[in-house]
The first five atom37 places (N, CA, C, CB, O) and aatype in JSON, in Angstrom:
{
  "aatype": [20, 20, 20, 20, 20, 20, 20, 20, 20, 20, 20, 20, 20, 20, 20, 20, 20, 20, 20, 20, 20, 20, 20, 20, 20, 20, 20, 20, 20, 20, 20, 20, 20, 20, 20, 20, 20, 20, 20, 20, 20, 20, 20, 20, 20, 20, 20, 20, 20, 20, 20, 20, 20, 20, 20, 20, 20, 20, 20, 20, 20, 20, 20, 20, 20, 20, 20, 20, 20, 20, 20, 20, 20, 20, 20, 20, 20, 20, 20, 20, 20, 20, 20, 20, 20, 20, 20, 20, 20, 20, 20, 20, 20, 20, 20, 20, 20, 20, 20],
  "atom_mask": [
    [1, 1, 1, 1, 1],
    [1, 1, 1, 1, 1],
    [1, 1, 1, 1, 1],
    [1, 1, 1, 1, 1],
    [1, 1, 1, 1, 1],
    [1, 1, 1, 1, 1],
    [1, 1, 1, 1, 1],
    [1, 1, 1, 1, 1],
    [1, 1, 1, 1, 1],
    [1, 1, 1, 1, 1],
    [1, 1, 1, 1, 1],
    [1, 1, 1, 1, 1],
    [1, 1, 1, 1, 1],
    [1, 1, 1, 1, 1],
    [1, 1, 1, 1, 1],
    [1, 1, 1, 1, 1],
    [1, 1, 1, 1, 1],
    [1, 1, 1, 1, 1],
    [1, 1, 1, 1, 1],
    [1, 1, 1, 1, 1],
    [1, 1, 1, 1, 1],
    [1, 1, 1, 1, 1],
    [1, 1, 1, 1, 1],
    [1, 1, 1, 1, 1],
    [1, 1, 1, 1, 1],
    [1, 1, 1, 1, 1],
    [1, 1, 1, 1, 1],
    [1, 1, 1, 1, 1],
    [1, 1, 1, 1, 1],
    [1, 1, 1, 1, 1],
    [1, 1, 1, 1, 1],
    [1, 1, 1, 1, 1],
    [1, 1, 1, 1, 1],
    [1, 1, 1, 1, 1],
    [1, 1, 1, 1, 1],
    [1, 1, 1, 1, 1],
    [1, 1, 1, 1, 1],
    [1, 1, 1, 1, 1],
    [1, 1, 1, 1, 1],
    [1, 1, 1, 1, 1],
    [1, 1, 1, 1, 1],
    [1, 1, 1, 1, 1],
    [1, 1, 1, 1, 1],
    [1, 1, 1, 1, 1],
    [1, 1, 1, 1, 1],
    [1, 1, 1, 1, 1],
    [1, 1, 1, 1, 1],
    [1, 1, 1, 1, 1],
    [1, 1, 1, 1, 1],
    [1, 1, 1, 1, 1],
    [1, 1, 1, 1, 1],
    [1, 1, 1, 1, 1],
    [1, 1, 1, 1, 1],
    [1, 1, 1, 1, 1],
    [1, 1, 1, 1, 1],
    [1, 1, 1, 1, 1],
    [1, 1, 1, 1, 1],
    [1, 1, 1, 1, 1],
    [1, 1, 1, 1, 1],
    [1, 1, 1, 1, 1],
    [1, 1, 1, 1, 1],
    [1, 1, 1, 1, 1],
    [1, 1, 1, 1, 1],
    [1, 1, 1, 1, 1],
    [1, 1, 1, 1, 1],
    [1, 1, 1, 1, 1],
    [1, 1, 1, 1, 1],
    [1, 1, 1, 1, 1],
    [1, 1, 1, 1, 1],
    [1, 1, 1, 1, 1],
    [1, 1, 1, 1, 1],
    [1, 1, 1, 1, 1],
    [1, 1, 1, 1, 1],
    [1, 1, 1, 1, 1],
    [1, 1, 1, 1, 1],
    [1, 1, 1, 1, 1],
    [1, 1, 1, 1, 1],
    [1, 1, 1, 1, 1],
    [1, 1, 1, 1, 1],
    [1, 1, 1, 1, 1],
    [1, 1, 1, 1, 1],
    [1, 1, 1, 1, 1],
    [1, 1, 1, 1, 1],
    [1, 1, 1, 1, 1],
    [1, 1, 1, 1, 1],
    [1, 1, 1, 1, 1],
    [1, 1, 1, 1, 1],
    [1, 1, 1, 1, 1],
    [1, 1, 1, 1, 1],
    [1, 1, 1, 1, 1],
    [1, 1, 1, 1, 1],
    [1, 1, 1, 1, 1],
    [1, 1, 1, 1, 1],
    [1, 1, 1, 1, 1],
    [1, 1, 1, 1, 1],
    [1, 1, 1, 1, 1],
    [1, 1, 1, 1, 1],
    [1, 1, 1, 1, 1],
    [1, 1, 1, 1, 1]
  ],
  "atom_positions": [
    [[23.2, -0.23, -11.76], [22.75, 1.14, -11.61], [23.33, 1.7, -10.31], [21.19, 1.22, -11.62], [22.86, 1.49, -9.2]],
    [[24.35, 2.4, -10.57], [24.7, 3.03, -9.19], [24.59, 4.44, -8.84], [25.96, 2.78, -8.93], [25.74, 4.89, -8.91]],
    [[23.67, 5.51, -8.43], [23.57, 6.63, -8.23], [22.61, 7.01, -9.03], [24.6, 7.23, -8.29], [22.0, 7.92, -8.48]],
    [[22.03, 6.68, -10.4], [21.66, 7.24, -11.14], [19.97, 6.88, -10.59], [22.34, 6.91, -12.48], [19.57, 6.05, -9.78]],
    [[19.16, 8.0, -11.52], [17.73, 7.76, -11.07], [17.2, 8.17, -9.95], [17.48, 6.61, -11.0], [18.13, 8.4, -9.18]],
    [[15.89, 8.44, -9.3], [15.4, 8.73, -8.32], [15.33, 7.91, -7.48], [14.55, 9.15, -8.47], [15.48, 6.74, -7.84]],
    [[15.11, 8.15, -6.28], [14.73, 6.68, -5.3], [14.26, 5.62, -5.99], [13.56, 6.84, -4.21], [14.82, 4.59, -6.36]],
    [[12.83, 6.12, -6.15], [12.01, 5.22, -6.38], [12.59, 4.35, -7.56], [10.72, 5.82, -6.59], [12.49, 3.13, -7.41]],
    [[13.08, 4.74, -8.53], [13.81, 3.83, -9.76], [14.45, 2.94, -9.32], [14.76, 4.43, -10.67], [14.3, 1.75, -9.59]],
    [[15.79, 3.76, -8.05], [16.42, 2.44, -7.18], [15.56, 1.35, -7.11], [16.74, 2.74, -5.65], [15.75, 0.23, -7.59]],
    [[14.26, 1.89, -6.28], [14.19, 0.58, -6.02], [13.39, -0.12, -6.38], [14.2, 0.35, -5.11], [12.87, -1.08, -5.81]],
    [[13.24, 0.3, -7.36], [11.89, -0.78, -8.05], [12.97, -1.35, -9.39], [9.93, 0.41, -8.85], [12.44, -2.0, -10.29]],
    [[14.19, -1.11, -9.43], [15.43, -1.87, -9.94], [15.8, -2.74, -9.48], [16.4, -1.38, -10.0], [16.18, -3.78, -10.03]],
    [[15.7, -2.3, -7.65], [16.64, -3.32, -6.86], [15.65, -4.61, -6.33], [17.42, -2.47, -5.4], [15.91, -5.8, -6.55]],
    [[14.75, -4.22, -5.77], [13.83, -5.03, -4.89], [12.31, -5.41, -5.49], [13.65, -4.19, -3.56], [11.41, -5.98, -4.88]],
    [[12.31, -4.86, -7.04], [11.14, -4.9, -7.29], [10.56, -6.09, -8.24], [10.94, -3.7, -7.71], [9.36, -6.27, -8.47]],
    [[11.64, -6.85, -8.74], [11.68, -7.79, -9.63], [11.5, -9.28, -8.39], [13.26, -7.58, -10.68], [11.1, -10.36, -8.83]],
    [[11.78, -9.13, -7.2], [11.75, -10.31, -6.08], [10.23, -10.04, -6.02], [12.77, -10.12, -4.42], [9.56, -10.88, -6.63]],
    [[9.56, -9.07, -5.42], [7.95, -8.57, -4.71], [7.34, -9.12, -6.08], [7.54, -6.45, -4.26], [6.37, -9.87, -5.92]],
    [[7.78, -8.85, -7.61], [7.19, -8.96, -8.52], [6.49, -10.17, -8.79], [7.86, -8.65, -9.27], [5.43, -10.39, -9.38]],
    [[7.6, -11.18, -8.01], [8.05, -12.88, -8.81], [6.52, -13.68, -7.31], [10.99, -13.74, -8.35], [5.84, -14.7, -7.37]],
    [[6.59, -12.67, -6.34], [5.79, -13.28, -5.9], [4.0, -13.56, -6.23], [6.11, -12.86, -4.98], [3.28, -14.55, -6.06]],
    [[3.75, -12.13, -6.79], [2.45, -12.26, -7.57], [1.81, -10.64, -6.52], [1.4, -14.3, -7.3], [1.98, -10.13, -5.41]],
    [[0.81, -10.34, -8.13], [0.29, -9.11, -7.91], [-0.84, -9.35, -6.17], [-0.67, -8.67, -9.61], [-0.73, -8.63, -5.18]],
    [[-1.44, -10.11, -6.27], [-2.81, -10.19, -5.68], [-1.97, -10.04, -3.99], [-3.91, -11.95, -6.17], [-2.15, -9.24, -3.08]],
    [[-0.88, -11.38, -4.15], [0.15, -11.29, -2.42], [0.36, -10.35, -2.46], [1.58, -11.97, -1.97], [0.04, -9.89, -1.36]],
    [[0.9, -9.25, -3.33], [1.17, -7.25, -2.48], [0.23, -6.77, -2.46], [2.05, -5.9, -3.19], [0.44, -5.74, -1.82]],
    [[-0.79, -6.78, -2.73], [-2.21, -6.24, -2.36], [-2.83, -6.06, -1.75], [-2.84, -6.4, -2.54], [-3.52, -5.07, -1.53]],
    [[-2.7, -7.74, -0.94], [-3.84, -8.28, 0.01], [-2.75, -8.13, 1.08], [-4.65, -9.99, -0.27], [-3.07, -7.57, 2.13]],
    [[-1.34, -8.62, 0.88], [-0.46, -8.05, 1.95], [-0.28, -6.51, 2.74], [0.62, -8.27, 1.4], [-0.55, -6.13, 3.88]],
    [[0.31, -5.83, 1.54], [0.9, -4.56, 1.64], [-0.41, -3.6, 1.56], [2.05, -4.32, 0.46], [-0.78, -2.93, 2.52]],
    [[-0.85, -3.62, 0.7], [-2.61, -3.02, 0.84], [-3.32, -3.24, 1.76], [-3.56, -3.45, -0.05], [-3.46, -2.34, 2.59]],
    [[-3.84, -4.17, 1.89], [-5.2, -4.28, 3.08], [-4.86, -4.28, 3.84], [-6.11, -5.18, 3.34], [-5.1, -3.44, 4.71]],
    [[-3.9, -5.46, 3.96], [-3.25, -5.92, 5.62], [-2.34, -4.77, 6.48], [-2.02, -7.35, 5.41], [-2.81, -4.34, 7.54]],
    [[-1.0, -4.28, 5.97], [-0.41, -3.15, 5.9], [-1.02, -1.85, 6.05], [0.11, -3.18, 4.94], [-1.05, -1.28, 7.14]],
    [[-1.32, -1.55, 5.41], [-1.56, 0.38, 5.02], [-3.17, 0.15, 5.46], [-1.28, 1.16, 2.72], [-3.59, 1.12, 6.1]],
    [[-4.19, -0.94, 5.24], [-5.39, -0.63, 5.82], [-5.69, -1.03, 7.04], [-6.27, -0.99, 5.16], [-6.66, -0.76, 7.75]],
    [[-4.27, -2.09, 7.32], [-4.32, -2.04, 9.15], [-3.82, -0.85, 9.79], [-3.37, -3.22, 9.9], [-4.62, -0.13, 10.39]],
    [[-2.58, -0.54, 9.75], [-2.36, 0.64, 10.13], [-3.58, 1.95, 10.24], [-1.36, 0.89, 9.27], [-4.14, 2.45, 11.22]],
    [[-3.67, 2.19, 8.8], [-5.1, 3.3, 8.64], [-6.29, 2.9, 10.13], [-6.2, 2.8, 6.65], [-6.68, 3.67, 11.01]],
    [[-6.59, 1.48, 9.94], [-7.42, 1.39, 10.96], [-7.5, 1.55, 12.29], [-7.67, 0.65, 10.91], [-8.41, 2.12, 12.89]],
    [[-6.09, 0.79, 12.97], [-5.59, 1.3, 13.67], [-5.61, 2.99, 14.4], [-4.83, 0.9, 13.18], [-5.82, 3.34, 15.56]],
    [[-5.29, 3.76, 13.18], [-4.66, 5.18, 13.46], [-6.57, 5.35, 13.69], [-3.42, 6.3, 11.85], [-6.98, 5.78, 14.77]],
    [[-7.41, 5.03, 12.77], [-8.34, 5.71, 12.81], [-9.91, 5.33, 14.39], [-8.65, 5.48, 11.16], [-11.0, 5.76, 14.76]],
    [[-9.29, 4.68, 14.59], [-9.66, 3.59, 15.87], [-9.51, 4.4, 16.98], [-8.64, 2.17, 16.06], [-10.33, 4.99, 17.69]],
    [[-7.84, 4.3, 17.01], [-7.5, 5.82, 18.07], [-7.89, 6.59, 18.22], [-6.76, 6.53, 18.08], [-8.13, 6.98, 19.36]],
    [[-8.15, 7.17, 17.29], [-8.23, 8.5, 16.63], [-10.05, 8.69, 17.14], [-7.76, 8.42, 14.58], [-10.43, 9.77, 17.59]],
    [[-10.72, 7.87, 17.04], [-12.12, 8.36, 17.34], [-12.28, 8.04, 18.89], [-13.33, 7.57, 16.36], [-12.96, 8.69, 19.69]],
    [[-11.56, 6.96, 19.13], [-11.8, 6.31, 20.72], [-11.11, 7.5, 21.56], [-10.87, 4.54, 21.07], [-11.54, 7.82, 22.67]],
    [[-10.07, 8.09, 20.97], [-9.65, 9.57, 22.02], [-10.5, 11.17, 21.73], [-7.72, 10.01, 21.65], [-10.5, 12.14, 22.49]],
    [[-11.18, 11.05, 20.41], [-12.23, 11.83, 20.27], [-13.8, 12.05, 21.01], [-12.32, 11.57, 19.21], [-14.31, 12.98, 21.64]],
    [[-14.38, 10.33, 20.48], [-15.49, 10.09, 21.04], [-15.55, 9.69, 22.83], [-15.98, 9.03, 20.14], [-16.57, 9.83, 23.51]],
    [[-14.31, 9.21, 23.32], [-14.52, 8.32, 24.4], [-14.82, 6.89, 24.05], [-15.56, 8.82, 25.18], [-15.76, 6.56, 23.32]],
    [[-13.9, 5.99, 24.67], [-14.76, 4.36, 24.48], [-15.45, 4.26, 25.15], [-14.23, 3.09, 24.61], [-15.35, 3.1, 25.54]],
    [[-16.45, 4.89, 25.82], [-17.86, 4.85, 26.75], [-19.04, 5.26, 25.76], [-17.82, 6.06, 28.16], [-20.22, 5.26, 26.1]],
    [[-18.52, 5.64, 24.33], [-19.0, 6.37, 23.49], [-20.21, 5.34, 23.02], [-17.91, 6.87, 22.47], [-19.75, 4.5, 22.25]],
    [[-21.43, 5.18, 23.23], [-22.33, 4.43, 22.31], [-22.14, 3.9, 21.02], [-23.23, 5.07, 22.11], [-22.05, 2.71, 20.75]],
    [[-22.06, 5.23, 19.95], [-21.43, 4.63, 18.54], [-20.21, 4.48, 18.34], [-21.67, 5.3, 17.47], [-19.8, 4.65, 17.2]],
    [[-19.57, 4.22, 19.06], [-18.3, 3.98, 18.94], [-18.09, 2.91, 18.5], [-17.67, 4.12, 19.88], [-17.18, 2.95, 17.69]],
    [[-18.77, 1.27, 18.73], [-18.6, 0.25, 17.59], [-18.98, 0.41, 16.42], [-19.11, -0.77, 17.78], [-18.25, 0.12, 15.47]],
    [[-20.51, 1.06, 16.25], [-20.48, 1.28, 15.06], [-19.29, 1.91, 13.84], [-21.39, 1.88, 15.19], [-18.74, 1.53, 12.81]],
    [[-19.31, 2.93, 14.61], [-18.28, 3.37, 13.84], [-16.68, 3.24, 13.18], [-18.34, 4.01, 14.25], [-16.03, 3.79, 12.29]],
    [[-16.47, 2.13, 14.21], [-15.18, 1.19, 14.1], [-15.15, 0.14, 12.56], [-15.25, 0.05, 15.65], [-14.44, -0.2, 11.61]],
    [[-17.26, -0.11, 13.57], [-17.44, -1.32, 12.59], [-17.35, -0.81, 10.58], [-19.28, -2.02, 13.1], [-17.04, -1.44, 9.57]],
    [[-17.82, 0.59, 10.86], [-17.75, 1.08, 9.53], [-16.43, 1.67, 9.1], [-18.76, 2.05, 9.36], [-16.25, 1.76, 7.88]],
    [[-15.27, 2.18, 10.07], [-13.85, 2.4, 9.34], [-13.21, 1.33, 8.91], [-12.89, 3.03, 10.13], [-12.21, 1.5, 8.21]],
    [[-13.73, -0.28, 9.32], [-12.87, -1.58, 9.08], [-13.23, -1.93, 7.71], [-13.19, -2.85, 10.13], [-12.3, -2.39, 7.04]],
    [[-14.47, -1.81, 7.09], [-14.16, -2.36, 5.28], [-14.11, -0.9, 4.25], [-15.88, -3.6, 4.53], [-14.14, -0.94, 3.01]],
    [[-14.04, 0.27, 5.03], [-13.61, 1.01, 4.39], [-12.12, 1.3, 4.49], [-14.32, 1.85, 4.55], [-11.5, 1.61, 3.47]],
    [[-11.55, 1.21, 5.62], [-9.46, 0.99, 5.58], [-9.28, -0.21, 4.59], [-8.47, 0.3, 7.51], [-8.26, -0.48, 3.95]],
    [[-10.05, -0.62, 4.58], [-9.93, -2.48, 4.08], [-10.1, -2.27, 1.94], [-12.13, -3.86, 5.11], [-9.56, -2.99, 1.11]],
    [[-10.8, -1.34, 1.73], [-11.12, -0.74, 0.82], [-10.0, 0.01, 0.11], [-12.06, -0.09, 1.22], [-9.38, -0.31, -0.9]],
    [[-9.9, 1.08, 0.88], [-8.52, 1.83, 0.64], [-7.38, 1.09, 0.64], [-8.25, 2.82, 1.6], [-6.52, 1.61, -0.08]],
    [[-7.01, 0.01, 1.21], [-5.63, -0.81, 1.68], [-5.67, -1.42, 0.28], [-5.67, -2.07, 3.21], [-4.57, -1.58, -0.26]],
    [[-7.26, -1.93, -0.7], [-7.04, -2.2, -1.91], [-6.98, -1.39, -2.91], [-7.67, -2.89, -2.18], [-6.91, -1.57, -4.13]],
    [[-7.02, -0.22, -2.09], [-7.12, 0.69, -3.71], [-5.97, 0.7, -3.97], [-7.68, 2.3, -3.89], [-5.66, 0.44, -5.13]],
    [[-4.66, 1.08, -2.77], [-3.61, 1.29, -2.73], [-2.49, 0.56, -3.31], [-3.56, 1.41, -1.81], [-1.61, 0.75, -4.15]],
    [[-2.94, -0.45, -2.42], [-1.8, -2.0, -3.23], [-2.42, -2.14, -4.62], [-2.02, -4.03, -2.29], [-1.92, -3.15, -5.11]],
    [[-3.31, -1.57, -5.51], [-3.49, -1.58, -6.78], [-3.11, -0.85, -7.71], [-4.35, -1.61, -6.92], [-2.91, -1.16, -8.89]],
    [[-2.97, 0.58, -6.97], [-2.13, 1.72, -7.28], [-0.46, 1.5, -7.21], [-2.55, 2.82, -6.27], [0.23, 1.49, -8.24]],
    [[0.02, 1.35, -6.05], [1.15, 1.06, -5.66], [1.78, -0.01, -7.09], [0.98, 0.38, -4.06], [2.74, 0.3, -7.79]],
    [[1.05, -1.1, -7.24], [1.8, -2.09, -7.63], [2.02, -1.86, -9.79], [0.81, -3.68, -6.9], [2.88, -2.16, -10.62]],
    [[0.49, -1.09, -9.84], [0.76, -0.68, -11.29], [1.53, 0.64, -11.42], [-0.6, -0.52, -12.07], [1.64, 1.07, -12.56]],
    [[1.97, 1.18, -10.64], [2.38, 2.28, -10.67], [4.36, 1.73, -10.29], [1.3, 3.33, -9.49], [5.36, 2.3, -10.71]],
    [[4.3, 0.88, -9.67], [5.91, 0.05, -9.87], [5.98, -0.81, -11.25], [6.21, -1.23, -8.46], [6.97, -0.68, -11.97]],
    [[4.8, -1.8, -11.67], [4.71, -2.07, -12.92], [5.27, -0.89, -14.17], [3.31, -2.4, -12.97], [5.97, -1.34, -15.08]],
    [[5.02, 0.23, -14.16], [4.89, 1.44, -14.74], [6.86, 1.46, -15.2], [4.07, 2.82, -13.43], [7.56, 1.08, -16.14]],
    [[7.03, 1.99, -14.18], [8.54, 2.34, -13.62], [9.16, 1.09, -13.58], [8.65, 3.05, -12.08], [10.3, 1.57, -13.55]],
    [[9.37, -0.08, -13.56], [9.87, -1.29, -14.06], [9.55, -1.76, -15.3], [9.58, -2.17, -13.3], [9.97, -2.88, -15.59]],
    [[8.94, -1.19, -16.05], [8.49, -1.61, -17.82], [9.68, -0.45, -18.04], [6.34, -1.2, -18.69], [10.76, -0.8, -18.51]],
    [[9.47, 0.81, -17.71], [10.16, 2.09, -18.86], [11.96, 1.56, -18.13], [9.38, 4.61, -18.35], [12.95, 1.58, -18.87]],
    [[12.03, 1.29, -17.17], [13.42, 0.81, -16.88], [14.33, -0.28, -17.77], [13.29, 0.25, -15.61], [15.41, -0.08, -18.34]],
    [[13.58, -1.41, -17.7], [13.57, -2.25, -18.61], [14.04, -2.05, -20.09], [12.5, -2.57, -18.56], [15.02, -2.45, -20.7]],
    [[13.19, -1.44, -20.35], [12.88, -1.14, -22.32], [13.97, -0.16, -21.9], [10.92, -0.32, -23.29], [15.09, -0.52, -22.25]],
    [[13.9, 0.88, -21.28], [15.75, 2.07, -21.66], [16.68, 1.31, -21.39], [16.29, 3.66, -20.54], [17.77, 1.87, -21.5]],
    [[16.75, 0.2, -21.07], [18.32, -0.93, -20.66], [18.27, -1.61, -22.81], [17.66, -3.16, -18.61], [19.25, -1.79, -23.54]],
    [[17.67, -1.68, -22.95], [17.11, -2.24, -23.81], [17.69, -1.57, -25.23], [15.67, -2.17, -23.49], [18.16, -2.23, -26.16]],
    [[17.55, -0.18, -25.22], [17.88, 0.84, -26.12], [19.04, 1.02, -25.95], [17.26, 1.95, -26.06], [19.47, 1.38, -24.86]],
    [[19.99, 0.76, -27.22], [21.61, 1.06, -27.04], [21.59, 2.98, -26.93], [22.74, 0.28, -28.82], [22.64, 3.6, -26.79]]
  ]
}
C-alpha cells in the first residue's frame, strides 16, 4: 500500500498486525491506563495543584479521586482504540481479499 488510504489505514496496515500479535488486554492496560490515563492524570494533578494550591486541604482527596477515574478512562480508551483498529484492519483485509 503506498499512498493510498488515510493515515489511519496506513497504519493500522503497517504497525497494526505487530500491536495485534501481542494481545488485546497488553494495549489496554498499556496504552490505555498506563499511557493516556497516566498522562490524563498527570495533566489533571497539575492542573488542580496550580488551581487549588498544594497547601490546598482537599487536594489529596481529590487526586485520590482523579486516579481510578484517569484509570477508568485509560480503559475505556484502549477499548475503544483497539476495536475501533480491529474495525479498520477487518474491512482492509476482506477489500485485499476482493479481486
Amino acid at each position: 500500500m503506498t499512498g493510498n488510504g488515510s493515515r489511519a489505514e496506513r497504519w493500522v496496515a503497517t504497525r497494526w498486525p505487530a500491536i495485534r500479535a501481542r494481545g488485546r488486554w497488553r494495549f489496554v492496560l498499556v496504552r490505555g491506563v498506563a499511557i493516556w490515563g497516566g498522562v490524563m492524570f498527570a495533566a489533571m494533578a497539575a492542573l488542580m495543584a496550580y488551581r487549588f494550591g498544594i497547601h490546598h486541604p482537599r487536594l489529596p482527596l481529590l487526586v485520590g479521586i482523579a486516579l481510578p477515574l484517569c484509570a477508568i478512562g485509560g480503559l475505556a480508551w484502549g477499548l475503544l482504540t483497539w476495536f475501533l483498529n480491529e474495525r479498520i484492519h477487518h474491512a482492509l483485509t476482506t477489500s485485499k481479499d476482493i479481486p
